[in-house]
C-alpha positions as CSV (number, residue, x, y, z in Angstrom):
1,X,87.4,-70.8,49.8
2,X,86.6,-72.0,46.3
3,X,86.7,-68.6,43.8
4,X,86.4,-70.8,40.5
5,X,83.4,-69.6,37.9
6,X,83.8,-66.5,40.4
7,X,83.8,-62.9,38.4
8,X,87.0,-61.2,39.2
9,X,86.4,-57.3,39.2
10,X,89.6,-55.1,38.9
11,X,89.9,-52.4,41.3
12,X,91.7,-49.2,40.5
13,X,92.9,-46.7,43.3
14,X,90.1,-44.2,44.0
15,X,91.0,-40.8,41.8
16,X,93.1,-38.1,43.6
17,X,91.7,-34.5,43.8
18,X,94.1,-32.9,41.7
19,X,93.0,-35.6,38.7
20,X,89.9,-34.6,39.0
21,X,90.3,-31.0,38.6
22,X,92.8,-31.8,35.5
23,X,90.5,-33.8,33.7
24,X,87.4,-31.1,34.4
25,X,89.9,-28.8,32.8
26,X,90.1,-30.7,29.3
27,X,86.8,-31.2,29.1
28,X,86.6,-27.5,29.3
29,X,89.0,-26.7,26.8
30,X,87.8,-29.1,24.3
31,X,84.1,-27.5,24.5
32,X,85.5,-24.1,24.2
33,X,87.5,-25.0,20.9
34,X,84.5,-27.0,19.3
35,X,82.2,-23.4,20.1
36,X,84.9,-21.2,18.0
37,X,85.3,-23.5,15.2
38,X,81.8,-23.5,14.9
39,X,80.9,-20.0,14.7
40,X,81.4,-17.4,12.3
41,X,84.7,-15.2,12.3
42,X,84.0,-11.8,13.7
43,X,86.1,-9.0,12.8
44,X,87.9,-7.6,15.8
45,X,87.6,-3.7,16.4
46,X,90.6,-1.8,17.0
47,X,92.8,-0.3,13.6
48,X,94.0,-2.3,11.5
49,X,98.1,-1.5,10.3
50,X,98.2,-3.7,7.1
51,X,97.7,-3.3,3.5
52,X,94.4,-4.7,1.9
53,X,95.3,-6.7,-0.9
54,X,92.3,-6.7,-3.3
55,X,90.5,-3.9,-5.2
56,X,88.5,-1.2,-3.4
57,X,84.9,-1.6,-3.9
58,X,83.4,0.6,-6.3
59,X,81.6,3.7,-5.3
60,X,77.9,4.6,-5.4
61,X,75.6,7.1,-6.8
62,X,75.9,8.8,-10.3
63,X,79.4,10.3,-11.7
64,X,79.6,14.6,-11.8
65,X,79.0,15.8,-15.3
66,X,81.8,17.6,-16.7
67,X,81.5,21.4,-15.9
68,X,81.4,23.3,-18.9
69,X,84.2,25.6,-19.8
70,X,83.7,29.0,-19.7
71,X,85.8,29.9,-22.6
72,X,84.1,27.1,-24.8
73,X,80.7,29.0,-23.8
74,X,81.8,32.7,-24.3
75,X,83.5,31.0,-28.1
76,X,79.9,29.9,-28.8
77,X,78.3,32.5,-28.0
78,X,80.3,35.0,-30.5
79,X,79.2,35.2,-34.3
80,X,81.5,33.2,-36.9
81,X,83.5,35.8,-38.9
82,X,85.3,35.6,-42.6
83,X,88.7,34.3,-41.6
84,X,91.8,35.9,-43.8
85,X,94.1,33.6,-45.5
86,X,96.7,34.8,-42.9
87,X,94.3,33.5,-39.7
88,X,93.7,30.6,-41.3
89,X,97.1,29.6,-41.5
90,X,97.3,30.7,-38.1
91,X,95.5,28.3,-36.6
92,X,97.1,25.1,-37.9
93,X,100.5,27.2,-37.1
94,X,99.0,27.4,-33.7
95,X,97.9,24.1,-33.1
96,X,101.0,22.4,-33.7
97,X,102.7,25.2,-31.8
98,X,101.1,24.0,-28.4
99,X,101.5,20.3,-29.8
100,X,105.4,20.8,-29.9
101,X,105.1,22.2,-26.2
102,X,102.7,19.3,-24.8
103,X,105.6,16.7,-27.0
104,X,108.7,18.5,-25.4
105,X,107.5,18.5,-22.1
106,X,106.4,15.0,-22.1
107,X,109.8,13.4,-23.3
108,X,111.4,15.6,-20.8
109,X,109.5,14.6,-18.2
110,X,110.1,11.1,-19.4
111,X,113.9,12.0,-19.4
112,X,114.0,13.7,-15.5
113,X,110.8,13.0,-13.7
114,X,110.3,16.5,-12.7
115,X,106.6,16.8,-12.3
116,X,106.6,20.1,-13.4
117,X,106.9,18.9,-17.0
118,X,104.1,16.6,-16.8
119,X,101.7,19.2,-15.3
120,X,102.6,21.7,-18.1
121,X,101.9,19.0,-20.7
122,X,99.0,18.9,-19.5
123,X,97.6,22.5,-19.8
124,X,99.6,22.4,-23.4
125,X,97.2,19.8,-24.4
126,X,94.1,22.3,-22.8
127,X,95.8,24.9,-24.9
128,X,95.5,22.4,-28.5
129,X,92.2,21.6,-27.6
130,X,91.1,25.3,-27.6
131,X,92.5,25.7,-30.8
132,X,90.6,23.1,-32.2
133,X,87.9,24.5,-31.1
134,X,88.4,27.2,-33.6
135,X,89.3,24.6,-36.3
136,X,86.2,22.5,-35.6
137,X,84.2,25.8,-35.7
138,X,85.3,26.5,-39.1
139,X,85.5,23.6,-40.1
140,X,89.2,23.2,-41.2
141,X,91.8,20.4,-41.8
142,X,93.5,19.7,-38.3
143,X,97.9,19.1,-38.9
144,X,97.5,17.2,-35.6
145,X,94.6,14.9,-36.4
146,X,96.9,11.8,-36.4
147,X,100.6,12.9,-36.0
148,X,102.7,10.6,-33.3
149,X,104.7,12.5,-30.5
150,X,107.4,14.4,-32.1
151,X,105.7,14.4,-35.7
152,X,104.5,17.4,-37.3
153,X,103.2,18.4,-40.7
154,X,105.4,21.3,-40.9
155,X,108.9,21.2,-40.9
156,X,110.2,23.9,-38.4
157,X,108.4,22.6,-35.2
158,X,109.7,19.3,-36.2
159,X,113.2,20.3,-36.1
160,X,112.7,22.4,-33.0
161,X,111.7,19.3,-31.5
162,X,114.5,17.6,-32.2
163,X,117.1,20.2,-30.9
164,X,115.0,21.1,-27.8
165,X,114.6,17.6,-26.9
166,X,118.6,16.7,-26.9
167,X,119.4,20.1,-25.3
168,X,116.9,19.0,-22.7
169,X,118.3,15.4,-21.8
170,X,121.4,17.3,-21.0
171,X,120.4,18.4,-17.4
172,X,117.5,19.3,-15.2
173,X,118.4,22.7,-15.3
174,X,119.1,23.0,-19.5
175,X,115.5,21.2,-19.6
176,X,113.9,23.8,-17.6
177,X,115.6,26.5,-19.6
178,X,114.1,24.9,-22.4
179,X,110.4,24.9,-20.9
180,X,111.0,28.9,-20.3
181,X,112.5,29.1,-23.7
182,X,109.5,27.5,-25.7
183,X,107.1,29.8,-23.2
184,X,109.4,32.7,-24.6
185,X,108.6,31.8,-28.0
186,X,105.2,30.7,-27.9
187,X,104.6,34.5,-25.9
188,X,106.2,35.8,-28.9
189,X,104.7,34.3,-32.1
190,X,100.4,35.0,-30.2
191,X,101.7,38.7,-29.4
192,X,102.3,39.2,-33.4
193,X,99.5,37.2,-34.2
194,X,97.5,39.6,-31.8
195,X,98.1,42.7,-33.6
196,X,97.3,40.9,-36.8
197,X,94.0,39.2,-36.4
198,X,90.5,40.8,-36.2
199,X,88.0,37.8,-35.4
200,X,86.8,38.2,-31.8
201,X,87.0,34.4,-31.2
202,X,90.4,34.1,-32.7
203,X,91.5,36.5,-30.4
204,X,89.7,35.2,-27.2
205,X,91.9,31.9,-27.8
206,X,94.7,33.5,-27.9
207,X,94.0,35.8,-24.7
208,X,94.0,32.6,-23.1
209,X,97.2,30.8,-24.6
210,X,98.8,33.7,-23.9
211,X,97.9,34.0,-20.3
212,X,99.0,30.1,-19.9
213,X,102.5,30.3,-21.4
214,X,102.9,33.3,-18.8
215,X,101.5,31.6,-16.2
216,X,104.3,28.3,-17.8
217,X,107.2,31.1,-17.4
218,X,106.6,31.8,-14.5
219,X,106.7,28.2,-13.0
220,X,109.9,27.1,-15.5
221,X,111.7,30.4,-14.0
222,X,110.9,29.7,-10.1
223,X,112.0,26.0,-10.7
224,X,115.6,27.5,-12.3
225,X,115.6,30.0,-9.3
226,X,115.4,27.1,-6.7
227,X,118.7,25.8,-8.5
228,X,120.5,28.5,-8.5
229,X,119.8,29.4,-12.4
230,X,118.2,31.4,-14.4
231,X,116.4,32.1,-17.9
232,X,118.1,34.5,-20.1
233,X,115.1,35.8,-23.0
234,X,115.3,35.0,-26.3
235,X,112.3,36.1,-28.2
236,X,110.9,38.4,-25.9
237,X,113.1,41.5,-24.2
238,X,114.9,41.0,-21.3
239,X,112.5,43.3,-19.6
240,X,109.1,41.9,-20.7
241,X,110.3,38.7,-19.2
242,X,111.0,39.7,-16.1
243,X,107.8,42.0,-15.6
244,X,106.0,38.5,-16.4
245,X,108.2,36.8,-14.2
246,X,107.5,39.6,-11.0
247,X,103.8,39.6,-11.7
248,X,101.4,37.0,-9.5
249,X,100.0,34.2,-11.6
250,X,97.0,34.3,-13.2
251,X,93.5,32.6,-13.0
252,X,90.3,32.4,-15.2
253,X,89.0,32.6,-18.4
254,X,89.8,36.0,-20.7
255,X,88.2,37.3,-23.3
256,X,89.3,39.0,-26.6
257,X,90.9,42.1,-24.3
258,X,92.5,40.1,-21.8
259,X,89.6,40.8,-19.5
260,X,88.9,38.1,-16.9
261,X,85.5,36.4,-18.3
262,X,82.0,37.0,-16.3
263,X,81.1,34.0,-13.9
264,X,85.3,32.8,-14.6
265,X,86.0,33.4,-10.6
266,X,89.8,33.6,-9.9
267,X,90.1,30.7,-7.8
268,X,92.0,31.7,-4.9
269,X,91.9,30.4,-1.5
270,X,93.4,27.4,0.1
271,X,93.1,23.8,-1.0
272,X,91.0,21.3,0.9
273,X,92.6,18.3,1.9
274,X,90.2,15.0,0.8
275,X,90.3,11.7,2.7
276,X,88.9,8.6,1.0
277,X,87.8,5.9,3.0
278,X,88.0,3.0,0.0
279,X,88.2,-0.7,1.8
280,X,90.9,-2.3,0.5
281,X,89.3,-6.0,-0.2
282,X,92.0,-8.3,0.9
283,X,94.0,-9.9,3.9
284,X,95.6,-7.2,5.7
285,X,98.3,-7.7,8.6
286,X,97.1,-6.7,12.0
287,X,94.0,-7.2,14.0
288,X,91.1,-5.3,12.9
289,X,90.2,-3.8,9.3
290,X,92.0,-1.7,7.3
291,X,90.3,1.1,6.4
292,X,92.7,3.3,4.2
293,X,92.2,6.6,6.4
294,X,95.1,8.6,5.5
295,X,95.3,11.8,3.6
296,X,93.9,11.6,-0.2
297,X,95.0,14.0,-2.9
298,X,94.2,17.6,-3.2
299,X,96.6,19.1,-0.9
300,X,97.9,23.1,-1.3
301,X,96.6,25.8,-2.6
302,X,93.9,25.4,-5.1
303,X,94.3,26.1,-8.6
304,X,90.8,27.3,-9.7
305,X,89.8,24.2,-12.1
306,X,86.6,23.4,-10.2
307,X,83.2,24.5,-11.8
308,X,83.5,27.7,-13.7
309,X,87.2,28.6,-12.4
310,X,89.5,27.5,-15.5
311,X,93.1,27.4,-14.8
312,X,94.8,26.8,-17.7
């Protein structure tokens, strides 16, 4: 038989069963893959563990105004009096009184990291703004207009500074017996400045720098307590300090008589525990979004500084 200008076809054993199925297979898998690559990423429920790395996204609607002081109200609201010579110099004595207290307290909390330093600084610098609200009102020169931390026009608090500070460094302990030791001084210098001054806004101010630094002794002397120490007085007797020390701290607004100011509530009761939800904008390990659902700030008992409840 003669196969010349004959085609030739190839034949190829007929496909097995299980090559069939394996080559169905691949088809299917390679379909599947070009479906996820082309739609868009889902986020997967369930919670997420990691950290978002970017910036939460800012809140809406429109910031809380401040809430006006009480204190600051009840000041305006009393007439402007002749001041002495003597309550003149008062006030700038005051002033950079409560400055040397904020300045003390800050390098010490620098120094140990005891928060209870920083949160006093804080009300100290509540207690120099009341002053110059007196200072402003009569319009007078202010000593702490532009001094640095530590600076003072006068020379004594200067040199108290000093000494306090480097007794402070010493310890945690000798820093809180300096916190209770300017309290002690600071309780001394407005109770004879009390029994000198007549002006009923002078006085209100000092009602309420007054209550603070007994509200500061109190704290500085349950600190010393939990470490085994204690506060020996100074300025004050033994005895006033500890009948300061036994008596419950105290909340509000006062005015000229040490009487708790109308619509200054007490602000006792327990503190409400606030949980932010802020997205953290970022790649977070885990499946799922993090949320950032754990306990915000605002835990224990609350300290009366919402609207109308000063504590300083």
């Amino acid at each position: 038989m003669d196969h010349e200008g004959s085609a030739v076809v190839a034949r190829h054993p007929p496909q097995t069963r299980h090559q069939a199925t394996k080559e169905s297979n691949m088809k299917k898998t390679a379909l599947l893959a070009l479906v996820l690559l082309s739609a868009p990423l889902v986020a997967q429920s369930g919670p997420g563990r990691g950290r978002g790395n970017g910036p939460g996204a800012p809140g809406s609607g429109t910031p809380a105004s401040p809430a006006v002081s009480p204190l600051s109200t009840y000041l305006a609201s009393l007439p402007k009096e002749a001041l002495s010579t003597g309550e003149t110099g008062l006030l700038a004595f005051l002033r950079e009184e409560e400055k040397l207290a904020r300045d003390v307290y800050r390098a010490l909390f620098a120094e140990h990291g005891d928060w209870s330093f920083a949160n006093i600084a804080a009300a100290e610098q509540r207690h120099m703004d009341e002053v110059k609200l007196l200072l402003d009102r009569y319009e007078l020169p202010d000593p702490a207009a532009a001094t640095a931390p530590g600076v003072f026009k006068d020379t004594p608090p200067a040199a108290l500074y000093t000494d306090l500070v480097a007794r402070g460094k010493t310890s945690l302990v000798e820093a809180l017996k300096v916190g209770a030791t300017i309290e002690d001084l600071d309780l001394a210098d407005v109770g004879k400045a009390l029994e000198t001054s007549d002006n009923r806004d002078v006085d209100t101010v000092m009602q309420n720098l007054a209550k603070g630094s007994r509200n500061h002794l109190r704290a500085f002397s349950g600190r010393l307590a939990a470490l085994g120490a204690s506060y020996t007085a100074q300025y004050l007797t033994a005895d006033q300090i500890a009948a300061i020390v036994a008596a419950p701290r105290e909340r509000g607004a006062l005015d000229e008589n040490g009487a708790l100011l109308a619509g200054s509530c007490a602000g006792q009761g327990q503190g409400g525990r606030g949980r932010g939800r802020g997205r953290g904008q970022g790649a977070g390990a885990g499946n799922g979004t993090c949320t950032g659902g754990g306990p915000g700030a605002g835990q224990g008992p609350g300290d009366g500084t919402g609207p109308n409840c000063p504590n300083k």
